[in-house]
DOLO-189124 format. One line per field, with one value per residue (C-alpha): residue number from 1; residue in one letter; x, y negated, z. Coordinates in steps of 0.2 Angstrom, whole numbers, plus 5000, padded with zeros to 4 digits. Layout:
REM DOLO-189124
num <- [NUM,...]
residu <- [a,...]
px <- [X,...]
py <- [Y,...]
pz <- [Z,...]
This chain:
REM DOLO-189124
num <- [1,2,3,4,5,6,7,8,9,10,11,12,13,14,15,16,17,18,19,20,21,22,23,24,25,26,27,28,29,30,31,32,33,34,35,36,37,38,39,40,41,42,43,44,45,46,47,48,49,50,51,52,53,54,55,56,57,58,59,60,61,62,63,64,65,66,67,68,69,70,71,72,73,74,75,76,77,78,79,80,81,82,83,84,85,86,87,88,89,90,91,92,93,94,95,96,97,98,99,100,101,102,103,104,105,106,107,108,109,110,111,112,113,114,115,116,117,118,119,120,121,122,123,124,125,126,127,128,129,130,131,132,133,134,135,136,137,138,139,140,141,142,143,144,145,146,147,148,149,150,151,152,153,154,155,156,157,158,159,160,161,162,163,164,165,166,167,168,169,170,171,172,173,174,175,176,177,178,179,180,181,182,183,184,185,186,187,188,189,190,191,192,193,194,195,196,197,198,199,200,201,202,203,204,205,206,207,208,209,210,211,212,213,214,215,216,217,218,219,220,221,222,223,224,225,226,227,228,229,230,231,232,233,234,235,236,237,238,239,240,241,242,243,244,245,246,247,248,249,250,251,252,253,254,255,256,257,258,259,260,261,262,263,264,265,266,267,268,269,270,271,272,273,274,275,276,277,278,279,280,281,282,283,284]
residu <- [x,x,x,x,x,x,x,x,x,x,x,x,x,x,x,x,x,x,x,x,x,x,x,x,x,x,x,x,x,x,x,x,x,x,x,x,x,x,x,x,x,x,x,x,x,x,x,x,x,x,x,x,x,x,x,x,x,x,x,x,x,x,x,x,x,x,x,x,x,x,x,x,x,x,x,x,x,x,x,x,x,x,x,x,x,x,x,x,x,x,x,x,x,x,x,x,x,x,x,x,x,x,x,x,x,x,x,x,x,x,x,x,x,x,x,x,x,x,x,x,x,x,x,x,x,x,x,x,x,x,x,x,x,x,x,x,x,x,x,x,x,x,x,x,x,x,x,x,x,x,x,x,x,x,x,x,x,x,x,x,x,x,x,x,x,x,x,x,x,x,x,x,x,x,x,x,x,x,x,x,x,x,x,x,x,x,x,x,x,x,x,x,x,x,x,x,x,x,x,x,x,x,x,x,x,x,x,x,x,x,x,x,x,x,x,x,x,x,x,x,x,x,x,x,x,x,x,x,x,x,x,x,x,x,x,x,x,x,x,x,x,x,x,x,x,x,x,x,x,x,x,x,x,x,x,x,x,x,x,x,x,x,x,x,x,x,x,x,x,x,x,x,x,x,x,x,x,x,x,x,x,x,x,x]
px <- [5551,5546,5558,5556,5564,5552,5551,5557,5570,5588,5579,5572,5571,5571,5556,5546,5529,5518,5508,5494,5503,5508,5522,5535,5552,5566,5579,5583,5589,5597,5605,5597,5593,5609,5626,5632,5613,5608,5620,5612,5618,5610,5594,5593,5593,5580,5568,5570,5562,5544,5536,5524,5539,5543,5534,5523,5527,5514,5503,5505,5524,5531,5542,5556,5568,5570,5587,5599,5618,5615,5632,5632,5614,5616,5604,5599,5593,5584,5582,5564,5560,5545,5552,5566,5555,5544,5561,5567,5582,5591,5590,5608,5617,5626,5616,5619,5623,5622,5623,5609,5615,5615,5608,5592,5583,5569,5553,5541,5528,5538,5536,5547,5553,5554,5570,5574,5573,5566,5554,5554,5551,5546,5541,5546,5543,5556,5561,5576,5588,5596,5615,5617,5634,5651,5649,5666,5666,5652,5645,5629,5621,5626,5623,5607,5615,5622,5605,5595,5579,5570,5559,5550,5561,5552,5568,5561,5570,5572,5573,5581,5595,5596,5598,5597,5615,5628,5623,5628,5612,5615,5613,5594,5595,5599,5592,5584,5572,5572,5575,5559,5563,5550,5539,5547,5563,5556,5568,5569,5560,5543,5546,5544,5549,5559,5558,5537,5530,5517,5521,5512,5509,5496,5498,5485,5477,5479,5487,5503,5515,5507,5520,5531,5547,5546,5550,5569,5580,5595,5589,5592,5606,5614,5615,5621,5635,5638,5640,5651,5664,5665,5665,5665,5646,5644,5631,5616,5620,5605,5602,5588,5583,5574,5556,5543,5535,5523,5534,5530,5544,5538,5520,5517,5515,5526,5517,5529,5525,5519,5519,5503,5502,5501,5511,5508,5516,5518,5525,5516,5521,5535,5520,5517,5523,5513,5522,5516,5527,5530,5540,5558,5560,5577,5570,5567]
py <- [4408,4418,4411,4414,4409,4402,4401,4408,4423,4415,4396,4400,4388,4389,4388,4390,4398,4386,4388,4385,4399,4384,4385,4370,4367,4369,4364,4346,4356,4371,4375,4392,4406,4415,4416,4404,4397,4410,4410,4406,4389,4386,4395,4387,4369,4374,4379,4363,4353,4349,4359,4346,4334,4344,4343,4356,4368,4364,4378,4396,4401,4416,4423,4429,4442,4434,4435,4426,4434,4448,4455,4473,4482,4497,4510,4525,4540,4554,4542,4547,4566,4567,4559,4573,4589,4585,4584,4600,4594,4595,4579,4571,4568,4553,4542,4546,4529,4525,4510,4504,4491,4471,4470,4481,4468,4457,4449,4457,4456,4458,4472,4488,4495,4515,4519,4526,4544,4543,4558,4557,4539,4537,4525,4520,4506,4503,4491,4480,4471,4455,4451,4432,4435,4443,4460,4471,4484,4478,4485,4493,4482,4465,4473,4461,4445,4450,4449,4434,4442,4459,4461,4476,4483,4496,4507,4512,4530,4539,4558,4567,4556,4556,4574,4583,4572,4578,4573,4555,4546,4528,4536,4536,4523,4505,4505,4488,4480,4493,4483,4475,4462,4451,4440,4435,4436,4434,4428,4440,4428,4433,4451,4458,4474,4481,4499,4497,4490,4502,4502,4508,4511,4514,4520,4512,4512,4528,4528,4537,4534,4527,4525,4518,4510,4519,4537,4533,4544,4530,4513,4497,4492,4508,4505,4488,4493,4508,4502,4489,4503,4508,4490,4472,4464,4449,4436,4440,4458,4468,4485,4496,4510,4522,4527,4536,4554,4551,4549,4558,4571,4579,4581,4597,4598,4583,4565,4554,4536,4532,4515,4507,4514,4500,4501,4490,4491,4482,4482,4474,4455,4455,4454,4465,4468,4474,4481,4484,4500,4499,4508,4506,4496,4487,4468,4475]
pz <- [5109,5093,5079,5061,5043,5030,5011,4994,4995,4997,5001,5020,5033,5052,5060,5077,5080,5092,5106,5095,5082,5071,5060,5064,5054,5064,5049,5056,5073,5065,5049,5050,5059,5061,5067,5081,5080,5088,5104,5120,5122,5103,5110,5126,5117,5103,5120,5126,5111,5112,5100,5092,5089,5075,5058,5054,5037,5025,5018,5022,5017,5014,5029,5027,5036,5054,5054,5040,5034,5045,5044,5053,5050,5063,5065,5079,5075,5083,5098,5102,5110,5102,5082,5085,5089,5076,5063,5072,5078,5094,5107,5106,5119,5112,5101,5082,5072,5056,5044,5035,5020,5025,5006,5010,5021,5015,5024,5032,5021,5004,4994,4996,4979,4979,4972,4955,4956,4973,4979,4996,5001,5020,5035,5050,5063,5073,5089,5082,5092,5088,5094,5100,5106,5105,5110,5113,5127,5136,5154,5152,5165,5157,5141,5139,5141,5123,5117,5106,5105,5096,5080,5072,5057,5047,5041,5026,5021,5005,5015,4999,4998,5015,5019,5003,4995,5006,5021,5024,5030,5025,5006,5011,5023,5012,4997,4990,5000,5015,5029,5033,5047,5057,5057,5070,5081,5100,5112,5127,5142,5133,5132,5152,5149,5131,5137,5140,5122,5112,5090,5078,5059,5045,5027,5015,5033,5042,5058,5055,5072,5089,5102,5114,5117,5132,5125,5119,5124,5125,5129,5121,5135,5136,5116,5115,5126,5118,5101,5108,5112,5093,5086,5088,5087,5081,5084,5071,5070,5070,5079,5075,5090,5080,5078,5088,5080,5064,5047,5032,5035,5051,5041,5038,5021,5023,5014,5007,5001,4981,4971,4976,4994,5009,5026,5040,5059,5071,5090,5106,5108,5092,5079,5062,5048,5030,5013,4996,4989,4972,4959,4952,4937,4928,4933,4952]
């Protein structure tokens, strides 16, 4: 299934894309998109509906992030070889975490605000992963059954604050409006294999990153359990695995991103994503 939320920030709706890609409302099923609805007996009974039998959202709405009161936004870094020799760092040999703010996501297709004082603004797309379940020392192995679906998450980065402020990444990591989630959350039965997608992203239409899932260094089942050894997931927790080589940073000169600039990405099966940037004022 590909699941979505649908209208004015703060107001979204449920929603299910068709076979036919139609928009139908999934409000009279669901309260919303998150939380216990997104459990697998929730899931498995909003799979079962016949589609049409649902009424169609009028117009062309706005989406909204896939995933409503997302309560732990966790982030992987350096989890791609190729992101990491291009930053000059070493591999890892665990996975590095960080948080990125629950406040910092929006819709996929909102504009991103560059931060006051911001310099160094950067992109990138990254695979998401979407809790459905309690999650506390899970095995590896059953570490997908803890799963509700994936989504692309541009984890939009401000690389001064990031490295250059003392060194705590989530400084640069959850400023307003960078979390980009969607346009969809897809449910896991139409992905065949997570490790095997191709992603990519243009800035005001250059091809910037062109990659694959397939060139993470720690899976998305070794990281689901791991995590779960550090803290408790909770169903509509969102985990983001990192991105492939191609931000601004590795550029040499580095290129970082302007008010006015246009980013789109997207991820094989899970949809794209595409952001005005635009600068800082009091009323943002």
């Amino acid at each position: 299934m590909k699941l979505v939320r649908y209208g004015d920030p703060g107001k979204e709706r449920p929603g299910l894309i068709d076979g036919a890609g139609k928009l139908r409302d999934l409000s009279g099923v669901i309260g919303d998109l998150s939380g216990d609805a997104l459990s697998p007996a929730s899931l498995a009974k909003i799979a079962k509906l016949n589609p049409s039998d649902l009424p169609a959202a009028p117009g062309q709405p706005r989406l909204g992030p896939c995933v409503g009161r997302v309560g732990n936004f966790i982030a992987v870094g350096l989890n791609y070889a190729d992101h990491a020799a291009e930053t000059g760092a070493a591999i890892p040999k665990e996975p590095i975490l960080f948080n990125k703010a629950p406040s910092c996501i929006v819709g996929p297709n909102d504009d991103v605000i560059i931060p006051k004082s911001s310099v160094k603004t950067d992109w990138e797309v990254e695979l998401a992963v979407v809790i459905g379940s309690k999650a506390s020392y899970v095995a590896e192995n059953e570490a997908m059954n803890y799963v509700a679906g994936f989504c692309v998450c541009n984890d939009v980065s401000e690389r001064e604050f990031q490295v250059e402020r003392g060194g705590q990444w989530m400084k640069g990591k959850g400023c307003p409006t960078f979390g980009p989630l969607g346009p969809w959350l897809v449910t896991p039965d139409e992905i065949p294999d997570v490790q095997k997608l191709s992603m990519w992203l243009d800035v005001n239409g250059e091809r910037m990153q062109n990659g694959s899932t397939s060139t993470m260094i720690f899976d998305v089942k070794m990281l689901v359990s791991y995590i779960s050894h550090f803290m408790m997931l909770l169903p509509g927790d969102v985990i983001t695995t990192g991105t492939p080589p191609g931000v601004g940073l590795g550029m040499k000169p580095p290129r970082f991103l302007k008010a006015g600039d246009t980013v789109s990405l997207g991820i094989e099966g899970l949809g794209q994503q595409t952001q005005r940037f635009v600068a800082w004022t009091k009323e943002a």
